[in-house]
N, C-alpha and C positions, 0 to 999 in steps of 0.2 A: 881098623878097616883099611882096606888099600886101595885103588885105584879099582874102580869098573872096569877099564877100558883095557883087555887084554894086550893091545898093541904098544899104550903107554907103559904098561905093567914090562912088555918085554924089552925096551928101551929103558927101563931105571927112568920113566919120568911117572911122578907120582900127583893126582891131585892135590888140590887144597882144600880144606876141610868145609866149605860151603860144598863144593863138587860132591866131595864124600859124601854128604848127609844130604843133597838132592839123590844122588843116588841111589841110596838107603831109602828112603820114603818112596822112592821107583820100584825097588826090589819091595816095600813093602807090597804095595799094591797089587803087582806081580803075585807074590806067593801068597795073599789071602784069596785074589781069585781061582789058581793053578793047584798050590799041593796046601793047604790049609792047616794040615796038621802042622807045618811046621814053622807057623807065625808064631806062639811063645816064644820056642827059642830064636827067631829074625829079631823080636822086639828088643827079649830082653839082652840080645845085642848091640843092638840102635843105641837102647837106651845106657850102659856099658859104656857102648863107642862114646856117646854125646850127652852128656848128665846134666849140661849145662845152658840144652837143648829140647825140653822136655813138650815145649808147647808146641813145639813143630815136629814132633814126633805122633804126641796127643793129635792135632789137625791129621796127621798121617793117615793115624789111626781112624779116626771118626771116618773118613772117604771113605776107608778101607773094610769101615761097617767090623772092628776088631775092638772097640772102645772096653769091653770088657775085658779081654786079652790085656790091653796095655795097662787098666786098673793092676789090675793084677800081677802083670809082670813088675810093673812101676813098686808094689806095695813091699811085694819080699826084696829086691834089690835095695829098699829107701831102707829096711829093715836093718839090713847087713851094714850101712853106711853107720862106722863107729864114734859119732860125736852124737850128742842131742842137736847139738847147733848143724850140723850137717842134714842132718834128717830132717830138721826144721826149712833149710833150703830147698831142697828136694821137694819138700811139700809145698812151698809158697809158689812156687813154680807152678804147680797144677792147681794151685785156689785163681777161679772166675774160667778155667777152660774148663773144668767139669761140670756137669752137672751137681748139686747137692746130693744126689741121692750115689754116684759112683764118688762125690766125694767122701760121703760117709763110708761107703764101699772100701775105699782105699785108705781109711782110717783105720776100718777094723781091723782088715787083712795085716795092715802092717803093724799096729798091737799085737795082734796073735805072732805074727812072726816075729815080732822083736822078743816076746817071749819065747818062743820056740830056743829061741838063738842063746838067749841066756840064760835058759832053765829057769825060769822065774813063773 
């Protein structure tokens, strides 16, 4: 992710990655009221951009009334992540911001995709 600020952008001065990911949670908000269809793919770039960032994306999300979206997007990306011990980070990240019931949600999802992914 680069710099919002097209002025900074045209100067070579770039944010810092707090700046970035305030941002990002700005543009989140923006595009689920404006052009909706294309919050999966905003998310699962947020989430992409900042993996390490997940509870303040999740919060993003919930203002943004997209909580399912970001389940979602969260489960296939945590899929693709090629350790056990990785995938296991990614998840502990999201235990106590979710609910039980999207956290089951994003348990399934990402079983099935981790299947999908290795033919299994």
């Amino acid at each position: 992710m680069s710099c919002c600020n097209p002025h900074r952008e045209r100067v070579e001065l770039s944010c810092d990655v707090n700046q970035q990911l305030a941002c990002g949670m700005s543009a989140l908000q923006w595009i689920a009221d404006r052009d909706p269809h294309q919050v999966p793919q905003f998310l699962a770039s947020l989430i992409n951009t900042f993996p390490t960032n997940l509870a303040l994306i999740r919060q993003a999300a919930l203002r943004a009334a997209v909580v399912p979206v970001f389940v979602q997007r969260a489960a296939l990306i945590c899929a693709a992540l090629p350790t056990k011990s990785e995938r296991h980070d990614f998840r502990r990240q999201l235990e106590g911001g979710l609910t039980p019931a999207d956290l089951e949600c994003f348990d399934q999802l990402m079983s099935a995709e981790w299947r999908r992914l290795r033919g299994k």
